[in-house]
DSSP file (Angstrom, degrees, kcal/mol; ACC not computed):
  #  RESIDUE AA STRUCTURE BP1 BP2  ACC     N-H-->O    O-->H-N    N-H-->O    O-->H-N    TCO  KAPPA ALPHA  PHI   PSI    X-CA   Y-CA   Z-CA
    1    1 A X              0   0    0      0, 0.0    70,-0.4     0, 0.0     2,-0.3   0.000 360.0 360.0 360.0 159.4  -70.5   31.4  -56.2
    2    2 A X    >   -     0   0    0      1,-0.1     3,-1.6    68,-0.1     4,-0.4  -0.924 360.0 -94.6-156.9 162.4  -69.0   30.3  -52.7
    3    3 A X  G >  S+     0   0    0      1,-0.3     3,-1.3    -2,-0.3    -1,-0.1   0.713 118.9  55.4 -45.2 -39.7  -69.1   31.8  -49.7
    4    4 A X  G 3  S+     0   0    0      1,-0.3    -1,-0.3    -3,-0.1     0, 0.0   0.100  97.0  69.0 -94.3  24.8  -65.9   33.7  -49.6
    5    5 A X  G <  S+     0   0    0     -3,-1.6    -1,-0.3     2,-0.1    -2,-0.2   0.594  90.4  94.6 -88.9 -20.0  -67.0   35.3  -53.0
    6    6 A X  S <  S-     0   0    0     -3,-1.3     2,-0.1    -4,-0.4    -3,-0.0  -0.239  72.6-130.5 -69.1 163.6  -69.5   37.1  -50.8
    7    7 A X     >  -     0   0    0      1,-0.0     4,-1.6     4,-0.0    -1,-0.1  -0.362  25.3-113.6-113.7 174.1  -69.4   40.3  -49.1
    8    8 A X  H  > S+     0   0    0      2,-0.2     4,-1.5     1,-0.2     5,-0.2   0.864 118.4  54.3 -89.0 -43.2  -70.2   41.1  -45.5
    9    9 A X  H  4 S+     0   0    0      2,-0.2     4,-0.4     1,-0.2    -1,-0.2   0.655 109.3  48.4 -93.1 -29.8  -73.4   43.3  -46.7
   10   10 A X  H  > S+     0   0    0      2,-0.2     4,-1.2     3,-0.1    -1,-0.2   0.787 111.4  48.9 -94.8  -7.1  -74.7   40.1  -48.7
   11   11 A X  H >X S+     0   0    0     -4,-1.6     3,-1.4     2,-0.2     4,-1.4   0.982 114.6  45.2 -51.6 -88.8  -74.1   37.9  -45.5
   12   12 A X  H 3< S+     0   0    0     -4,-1.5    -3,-0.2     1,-0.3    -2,-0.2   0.399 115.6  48.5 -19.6 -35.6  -76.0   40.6  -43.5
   13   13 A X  H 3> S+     0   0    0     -4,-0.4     4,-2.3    -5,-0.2     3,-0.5   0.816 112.1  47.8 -96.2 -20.7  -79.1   40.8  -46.6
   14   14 A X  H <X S+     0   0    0     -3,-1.4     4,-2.7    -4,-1.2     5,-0.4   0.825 108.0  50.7 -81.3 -32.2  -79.6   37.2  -46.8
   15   15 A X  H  < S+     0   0    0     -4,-1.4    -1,-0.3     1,-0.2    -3,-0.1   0.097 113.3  49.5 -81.9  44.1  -79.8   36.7  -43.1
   16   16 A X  H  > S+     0   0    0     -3,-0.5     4,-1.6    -5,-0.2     5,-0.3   0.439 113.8  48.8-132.3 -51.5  -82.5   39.6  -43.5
   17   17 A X  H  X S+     0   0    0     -4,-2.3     4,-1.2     1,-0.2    -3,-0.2   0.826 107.8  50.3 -50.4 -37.7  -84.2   37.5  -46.5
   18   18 A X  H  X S+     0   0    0     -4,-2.7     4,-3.4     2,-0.2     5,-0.3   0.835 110.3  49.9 -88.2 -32.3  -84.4   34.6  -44.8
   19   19 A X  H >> S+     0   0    0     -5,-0.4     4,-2.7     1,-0.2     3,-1.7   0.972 106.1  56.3 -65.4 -56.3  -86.0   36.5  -41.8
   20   20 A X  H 3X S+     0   0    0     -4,-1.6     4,-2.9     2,-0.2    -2,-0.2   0.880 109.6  47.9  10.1 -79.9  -88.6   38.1  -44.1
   21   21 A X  H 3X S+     0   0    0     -4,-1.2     4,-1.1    -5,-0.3    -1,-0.2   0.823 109.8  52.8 -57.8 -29.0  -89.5   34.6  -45.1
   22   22 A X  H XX S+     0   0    0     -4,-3.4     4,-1.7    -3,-1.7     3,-1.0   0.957 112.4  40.3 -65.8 -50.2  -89.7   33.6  -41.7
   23   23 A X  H 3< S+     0   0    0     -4,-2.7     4,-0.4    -5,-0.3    -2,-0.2   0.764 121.8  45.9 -86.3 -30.4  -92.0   36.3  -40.7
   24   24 A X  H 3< S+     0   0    0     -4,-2.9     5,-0.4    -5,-0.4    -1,-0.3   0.750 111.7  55.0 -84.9 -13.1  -94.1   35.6  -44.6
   25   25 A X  H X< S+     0   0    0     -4,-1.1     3,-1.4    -3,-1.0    68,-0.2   0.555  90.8  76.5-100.9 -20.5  -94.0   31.7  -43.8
   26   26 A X  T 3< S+     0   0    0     -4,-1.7    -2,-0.1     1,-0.2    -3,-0.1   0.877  93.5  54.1 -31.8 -55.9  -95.9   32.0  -40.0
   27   27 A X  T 3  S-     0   0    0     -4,-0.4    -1,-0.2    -3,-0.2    -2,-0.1  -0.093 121.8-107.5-108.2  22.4  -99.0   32.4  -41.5
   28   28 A X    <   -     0   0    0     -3,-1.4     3,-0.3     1,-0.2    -3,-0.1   0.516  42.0-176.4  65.8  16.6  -98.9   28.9  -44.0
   29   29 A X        -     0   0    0     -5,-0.4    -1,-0.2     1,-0.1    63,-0.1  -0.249  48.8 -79.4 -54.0 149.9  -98.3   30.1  -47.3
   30   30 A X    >   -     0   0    0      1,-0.1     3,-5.3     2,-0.1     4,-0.4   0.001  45.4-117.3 -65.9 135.0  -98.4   27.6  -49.4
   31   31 A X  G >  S+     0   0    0     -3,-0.3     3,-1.6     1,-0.3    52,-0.1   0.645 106.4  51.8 -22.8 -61.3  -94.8   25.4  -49.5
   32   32 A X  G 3  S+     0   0    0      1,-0.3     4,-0.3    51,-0.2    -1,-0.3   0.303  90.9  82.2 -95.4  18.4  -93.5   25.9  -53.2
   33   33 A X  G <> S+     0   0    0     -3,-5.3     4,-0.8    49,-0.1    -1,-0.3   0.470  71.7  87.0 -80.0  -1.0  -93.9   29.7  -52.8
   34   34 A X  T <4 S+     0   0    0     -3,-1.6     5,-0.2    -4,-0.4    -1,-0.1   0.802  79.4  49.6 -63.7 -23.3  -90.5   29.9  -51.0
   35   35 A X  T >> S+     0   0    0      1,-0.3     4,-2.3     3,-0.1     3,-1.5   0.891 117.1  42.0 -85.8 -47.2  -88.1   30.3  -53.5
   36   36 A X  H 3> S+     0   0    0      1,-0.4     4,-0.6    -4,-0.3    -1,-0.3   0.538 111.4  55.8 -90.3  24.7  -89.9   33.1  -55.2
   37   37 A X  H 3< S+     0   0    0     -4,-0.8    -1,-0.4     2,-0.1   -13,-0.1  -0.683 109.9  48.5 -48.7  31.1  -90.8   34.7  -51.7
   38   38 A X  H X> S+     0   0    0     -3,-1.5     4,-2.1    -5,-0.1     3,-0.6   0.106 116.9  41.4-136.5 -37.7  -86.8   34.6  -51.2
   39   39 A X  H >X S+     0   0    0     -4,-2.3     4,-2.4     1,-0.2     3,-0.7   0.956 113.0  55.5 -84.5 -68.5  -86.3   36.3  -54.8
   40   40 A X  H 3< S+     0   0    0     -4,-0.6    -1,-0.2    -5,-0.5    -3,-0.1   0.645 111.9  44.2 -50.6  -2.7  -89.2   38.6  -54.1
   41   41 A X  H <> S+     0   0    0     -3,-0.6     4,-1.0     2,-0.1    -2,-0.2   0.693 105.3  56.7 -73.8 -35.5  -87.5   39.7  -50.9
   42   42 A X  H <<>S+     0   0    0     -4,-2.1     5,-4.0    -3,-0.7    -2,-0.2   0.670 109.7  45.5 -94.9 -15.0  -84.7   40.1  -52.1
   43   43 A X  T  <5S+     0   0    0     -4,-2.4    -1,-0.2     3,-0.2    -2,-0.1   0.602 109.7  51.1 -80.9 -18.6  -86.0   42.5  -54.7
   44   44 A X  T  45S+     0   0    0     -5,-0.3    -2,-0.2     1,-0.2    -3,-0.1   0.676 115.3  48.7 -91.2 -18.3  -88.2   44.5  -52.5
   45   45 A X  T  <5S-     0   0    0     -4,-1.0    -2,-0.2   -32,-0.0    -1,-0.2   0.330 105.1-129.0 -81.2  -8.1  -84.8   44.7  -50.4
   46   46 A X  T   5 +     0   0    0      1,-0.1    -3,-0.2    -5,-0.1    -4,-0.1   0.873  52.1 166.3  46.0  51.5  -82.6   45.7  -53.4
   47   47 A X      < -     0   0    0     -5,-4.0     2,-0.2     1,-0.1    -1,-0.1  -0.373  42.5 -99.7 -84.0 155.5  -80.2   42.6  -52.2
   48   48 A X    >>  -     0   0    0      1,-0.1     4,-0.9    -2,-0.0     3,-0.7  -0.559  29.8-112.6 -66.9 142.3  -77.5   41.2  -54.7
   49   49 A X  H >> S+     0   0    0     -2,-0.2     4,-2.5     1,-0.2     3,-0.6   0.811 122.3  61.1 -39.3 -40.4  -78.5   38.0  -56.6
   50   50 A X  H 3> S+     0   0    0      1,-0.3     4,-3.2     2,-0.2    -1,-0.2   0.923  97.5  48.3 -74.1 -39.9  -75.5   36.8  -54.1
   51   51 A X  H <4 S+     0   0    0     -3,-0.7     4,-0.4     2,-0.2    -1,-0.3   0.750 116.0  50.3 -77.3 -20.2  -77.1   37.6  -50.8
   52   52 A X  H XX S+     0   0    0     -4,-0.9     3,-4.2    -3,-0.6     4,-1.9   0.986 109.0  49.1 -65.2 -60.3  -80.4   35.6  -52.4
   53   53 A X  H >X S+     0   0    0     -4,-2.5     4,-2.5     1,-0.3     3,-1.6   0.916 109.4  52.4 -55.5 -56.0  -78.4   32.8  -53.3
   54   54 A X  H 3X S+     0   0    0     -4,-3.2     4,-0.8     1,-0.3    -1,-0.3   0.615 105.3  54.6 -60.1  -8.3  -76.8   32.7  -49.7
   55   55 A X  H <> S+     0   0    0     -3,-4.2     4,-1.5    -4,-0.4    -1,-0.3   0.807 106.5  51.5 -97.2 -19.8  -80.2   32.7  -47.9
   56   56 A X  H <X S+     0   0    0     -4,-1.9     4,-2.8    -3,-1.6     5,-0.3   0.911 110.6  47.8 -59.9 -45.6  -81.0   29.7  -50.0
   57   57 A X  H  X>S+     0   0    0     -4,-2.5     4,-4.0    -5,-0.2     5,-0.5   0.998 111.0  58.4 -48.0 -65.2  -77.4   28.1  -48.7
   58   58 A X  H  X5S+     0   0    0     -4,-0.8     4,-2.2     1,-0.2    -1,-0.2   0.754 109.4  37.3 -10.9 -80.0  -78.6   29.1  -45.3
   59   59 A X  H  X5S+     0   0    0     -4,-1.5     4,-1.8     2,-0.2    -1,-0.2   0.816 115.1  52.0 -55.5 -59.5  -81.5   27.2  -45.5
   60   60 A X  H  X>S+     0   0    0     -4,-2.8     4,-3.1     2,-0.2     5,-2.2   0.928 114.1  52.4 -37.4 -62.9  -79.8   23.9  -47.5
   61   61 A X  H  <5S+     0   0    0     -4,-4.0    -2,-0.2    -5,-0.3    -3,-0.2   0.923 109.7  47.7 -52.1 -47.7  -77.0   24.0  -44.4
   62   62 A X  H  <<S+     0   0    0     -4,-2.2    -1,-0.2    -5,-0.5    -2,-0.2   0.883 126.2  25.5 -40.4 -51.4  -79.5   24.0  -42.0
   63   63 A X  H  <5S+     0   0    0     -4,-1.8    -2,-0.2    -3,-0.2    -3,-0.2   0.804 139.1  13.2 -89.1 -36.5  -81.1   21.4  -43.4
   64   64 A X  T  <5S-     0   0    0     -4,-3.1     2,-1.7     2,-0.1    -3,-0.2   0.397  75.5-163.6-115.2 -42.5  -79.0   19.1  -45.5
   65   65 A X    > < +     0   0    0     -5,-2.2     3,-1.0    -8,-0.2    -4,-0.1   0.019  50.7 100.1  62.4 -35.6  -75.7   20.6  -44.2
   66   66 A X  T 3  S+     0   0    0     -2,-1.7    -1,-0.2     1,-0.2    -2,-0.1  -0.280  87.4  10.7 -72.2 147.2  -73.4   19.0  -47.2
   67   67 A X  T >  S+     0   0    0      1,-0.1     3,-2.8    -3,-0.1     7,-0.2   0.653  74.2 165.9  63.9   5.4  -72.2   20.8  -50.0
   68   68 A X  T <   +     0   0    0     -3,-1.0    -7,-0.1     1,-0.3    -1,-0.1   0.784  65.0  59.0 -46.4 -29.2  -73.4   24.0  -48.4
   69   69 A X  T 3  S+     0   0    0      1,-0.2     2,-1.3   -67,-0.1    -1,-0.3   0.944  74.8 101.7 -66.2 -25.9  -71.2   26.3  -51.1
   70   70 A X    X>  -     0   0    0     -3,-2.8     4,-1.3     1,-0.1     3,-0.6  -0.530  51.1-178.6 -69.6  78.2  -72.7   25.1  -53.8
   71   71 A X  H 3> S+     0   0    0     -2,-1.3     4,-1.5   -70,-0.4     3,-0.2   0.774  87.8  48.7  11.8 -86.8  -75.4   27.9  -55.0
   72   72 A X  H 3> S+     0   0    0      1,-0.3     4,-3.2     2,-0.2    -1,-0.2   0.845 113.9  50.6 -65.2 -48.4  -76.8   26.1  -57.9
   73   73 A X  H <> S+     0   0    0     -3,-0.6     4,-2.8     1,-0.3     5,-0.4   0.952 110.4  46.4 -71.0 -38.3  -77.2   22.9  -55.5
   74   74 A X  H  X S+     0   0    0     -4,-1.3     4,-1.1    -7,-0.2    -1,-0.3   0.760 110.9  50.5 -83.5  -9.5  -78.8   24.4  -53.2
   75   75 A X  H  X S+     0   0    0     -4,-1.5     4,-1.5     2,-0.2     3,-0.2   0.985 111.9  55.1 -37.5 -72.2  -81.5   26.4  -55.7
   76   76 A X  H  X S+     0   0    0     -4,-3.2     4,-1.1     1,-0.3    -2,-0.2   0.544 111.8  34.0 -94.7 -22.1  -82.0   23.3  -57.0
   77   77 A X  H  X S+     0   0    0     -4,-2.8     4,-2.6     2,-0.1     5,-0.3   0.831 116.2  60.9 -91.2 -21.4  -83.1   21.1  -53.6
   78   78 A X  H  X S+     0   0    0     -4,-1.1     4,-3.0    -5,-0.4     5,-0.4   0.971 109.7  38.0 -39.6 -60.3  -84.8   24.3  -52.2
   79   79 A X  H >X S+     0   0    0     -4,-1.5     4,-1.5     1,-0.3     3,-1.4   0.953 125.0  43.0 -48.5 -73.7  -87.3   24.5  -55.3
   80   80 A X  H 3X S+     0   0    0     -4,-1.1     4,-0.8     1,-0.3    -1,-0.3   0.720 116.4  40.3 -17.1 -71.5  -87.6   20.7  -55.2
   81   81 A X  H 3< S+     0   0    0     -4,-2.6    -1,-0.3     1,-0.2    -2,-0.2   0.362 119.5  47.0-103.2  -1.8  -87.9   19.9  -51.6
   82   82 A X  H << S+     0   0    0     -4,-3.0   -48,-0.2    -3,-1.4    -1,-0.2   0.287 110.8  55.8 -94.6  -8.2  -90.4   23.2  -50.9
   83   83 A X  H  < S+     0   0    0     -4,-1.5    -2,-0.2    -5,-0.4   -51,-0.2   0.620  82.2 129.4-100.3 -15.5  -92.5   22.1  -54.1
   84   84 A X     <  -     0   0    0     -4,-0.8   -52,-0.1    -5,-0.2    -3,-0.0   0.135  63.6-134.4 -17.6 172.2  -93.1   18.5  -52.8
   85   85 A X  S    S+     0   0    0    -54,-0.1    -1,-0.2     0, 0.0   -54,-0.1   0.541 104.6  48.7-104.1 -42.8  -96.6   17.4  -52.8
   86   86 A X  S    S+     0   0    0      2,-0.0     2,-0.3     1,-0.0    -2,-0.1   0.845  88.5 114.9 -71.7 -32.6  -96.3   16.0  -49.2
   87   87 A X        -     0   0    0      4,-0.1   -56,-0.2     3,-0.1   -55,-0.1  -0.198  55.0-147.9 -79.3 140.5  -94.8   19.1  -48.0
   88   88 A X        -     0   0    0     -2,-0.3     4,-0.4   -58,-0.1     3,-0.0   0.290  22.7-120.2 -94.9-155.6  -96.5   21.1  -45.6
   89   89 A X  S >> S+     0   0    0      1,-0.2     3,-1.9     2,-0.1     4,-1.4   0.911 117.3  49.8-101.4 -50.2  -96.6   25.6  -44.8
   90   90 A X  T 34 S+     0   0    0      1,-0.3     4,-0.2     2,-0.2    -1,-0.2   0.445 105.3  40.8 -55.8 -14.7  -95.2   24.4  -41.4
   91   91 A X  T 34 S+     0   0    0      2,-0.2    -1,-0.3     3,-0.1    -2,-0.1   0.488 117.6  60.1-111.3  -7.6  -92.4   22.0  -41.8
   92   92 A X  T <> S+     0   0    0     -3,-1.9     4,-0.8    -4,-0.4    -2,-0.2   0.717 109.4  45.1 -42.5 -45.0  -91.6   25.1  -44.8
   93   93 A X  H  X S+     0   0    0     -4,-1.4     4,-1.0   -68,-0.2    -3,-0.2   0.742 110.7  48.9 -80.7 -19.2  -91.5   27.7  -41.7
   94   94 A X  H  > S+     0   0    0     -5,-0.3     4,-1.8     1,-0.3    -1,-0.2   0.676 107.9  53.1-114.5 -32.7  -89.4   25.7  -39.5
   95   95 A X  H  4 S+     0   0    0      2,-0.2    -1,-0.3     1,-0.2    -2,-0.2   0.959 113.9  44.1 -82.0 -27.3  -86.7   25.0  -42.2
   96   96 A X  H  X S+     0   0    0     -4,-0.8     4,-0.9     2,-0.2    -2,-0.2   0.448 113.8  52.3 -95.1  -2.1  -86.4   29.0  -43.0
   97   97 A X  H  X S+     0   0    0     -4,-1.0     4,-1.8     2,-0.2     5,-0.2   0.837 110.9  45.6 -75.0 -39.1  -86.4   29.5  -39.1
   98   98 A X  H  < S+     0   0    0     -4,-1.8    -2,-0.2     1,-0.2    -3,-0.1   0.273 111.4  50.1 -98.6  10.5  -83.5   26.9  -39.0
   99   99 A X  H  > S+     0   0    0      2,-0.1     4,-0.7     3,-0.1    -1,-0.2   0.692 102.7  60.6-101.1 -46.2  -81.8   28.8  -42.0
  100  100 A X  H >< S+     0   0    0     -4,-0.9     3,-8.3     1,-0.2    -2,-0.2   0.942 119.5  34.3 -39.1 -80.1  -82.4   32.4  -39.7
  101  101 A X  T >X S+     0   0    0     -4,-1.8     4,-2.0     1,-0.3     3,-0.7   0.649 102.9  64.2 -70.8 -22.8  -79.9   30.2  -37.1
  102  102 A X  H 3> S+     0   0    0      1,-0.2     4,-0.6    -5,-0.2    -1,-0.3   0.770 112.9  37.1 -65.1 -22.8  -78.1   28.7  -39.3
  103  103 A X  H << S+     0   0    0     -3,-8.3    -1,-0.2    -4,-0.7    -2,-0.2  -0.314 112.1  59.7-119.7  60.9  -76.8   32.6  -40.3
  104  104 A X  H <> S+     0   0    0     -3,-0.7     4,-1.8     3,-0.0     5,-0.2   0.094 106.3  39.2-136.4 -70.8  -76.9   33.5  -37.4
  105  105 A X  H  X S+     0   0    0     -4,-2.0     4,-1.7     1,-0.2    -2,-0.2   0.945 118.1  47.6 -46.5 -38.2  -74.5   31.2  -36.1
  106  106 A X  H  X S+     0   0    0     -4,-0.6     4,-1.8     2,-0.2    -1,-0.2   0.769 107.2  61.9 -85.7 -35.5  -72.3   31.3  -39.0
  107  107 A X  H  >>S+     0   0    0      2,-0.2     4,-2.5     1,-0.1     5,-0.7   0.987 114.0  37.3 -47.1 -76.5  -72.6   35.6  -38.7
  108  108 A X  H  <5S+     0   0    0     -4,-1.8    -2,-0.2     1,-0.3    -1,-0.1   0.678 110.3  56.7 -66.8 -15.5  -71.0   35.3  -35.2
  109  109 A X  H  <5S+     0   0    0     -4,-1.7    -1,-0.3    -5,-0.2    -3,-0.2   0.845 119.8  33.5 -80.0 -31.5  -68.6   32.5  -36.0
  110  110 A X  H  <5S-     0   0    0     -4,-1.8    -2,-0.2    -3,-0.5    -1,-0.1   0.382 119.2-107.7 -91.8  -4.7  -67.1   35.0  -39.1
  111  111 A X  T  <5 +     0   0    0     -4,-2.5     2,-0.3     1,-0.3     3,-0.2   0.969  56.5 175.4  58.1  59.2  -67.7   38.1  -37.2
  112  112 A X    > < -     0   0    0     -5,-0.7     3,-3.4     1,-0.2    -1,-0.3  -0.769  58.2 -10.4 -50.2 115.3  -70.5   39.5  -39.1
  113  113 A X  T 3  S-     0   0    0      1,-0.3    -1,-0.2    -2,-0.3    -2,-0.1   0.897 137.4 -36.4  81.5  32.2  -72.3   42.3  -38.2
  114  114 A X  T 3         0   0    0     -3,-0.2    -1,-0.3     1,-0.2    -3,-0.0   0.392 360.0 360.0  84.6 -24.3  -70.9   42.9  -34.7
  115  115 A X    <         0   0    0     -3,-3.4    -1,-0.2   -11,-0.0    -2,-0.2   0.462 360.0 360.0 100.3 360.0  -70.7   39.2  -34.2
């Protein structure tokens, strides 16, 4: 999956997912609940598998910034690098805050949503 296979409405549910997460990640849940807190959003949202996968990109761009189409790669350091042992609910929140801005910018640069 790549970005330009996505639709404007799964742009538009993943930056909705990743807020959600923001708003479930304030309060410290523990770090290697994020990925299924992004799949459990995205089910209580009825979101496409696509719009999941793109709040995981979100997050990966923000953070990592390379390779950002790559879905699968970016699953695969989410799980990873939110299941750490060192990592903590706060440096968790602040990487799905800096995934919110990361589609946020990337909404207004593609003229998402009003822009």
């Amino acid at each position: 999956m790549s970005t330009g296979d996505a639709t404007e409405r799964d742009h538009l549910d993943a930056l909705a997912l990743l807020r959600d997460a923001a708003r479930a990640t304030a309060g410290g849940r523990e770090p290697g609940a994020l990925d299924g807190l992004l799949d459990d959003a995205a089910v209580a949202r009825a979101a496409s598998p696509t719009a999941a996968s793109l709040a995981r990109m979100y997050v990966f761009a923000a953070r990592v910034g390379a390779a950002t189409a790559d879905a699968e790669r970016a699953a695969t350091w989410l799980r990873g690098w939110s299941s750490a042992a060192r990592r903590t609910p706060q440096e968790v929140h602040a990487a799905v805050v800096d995934g919110v801005r990361f589609g946020e910018r990337l909404h207004r640069a593609l003229g998402i949503g009003g822009g």
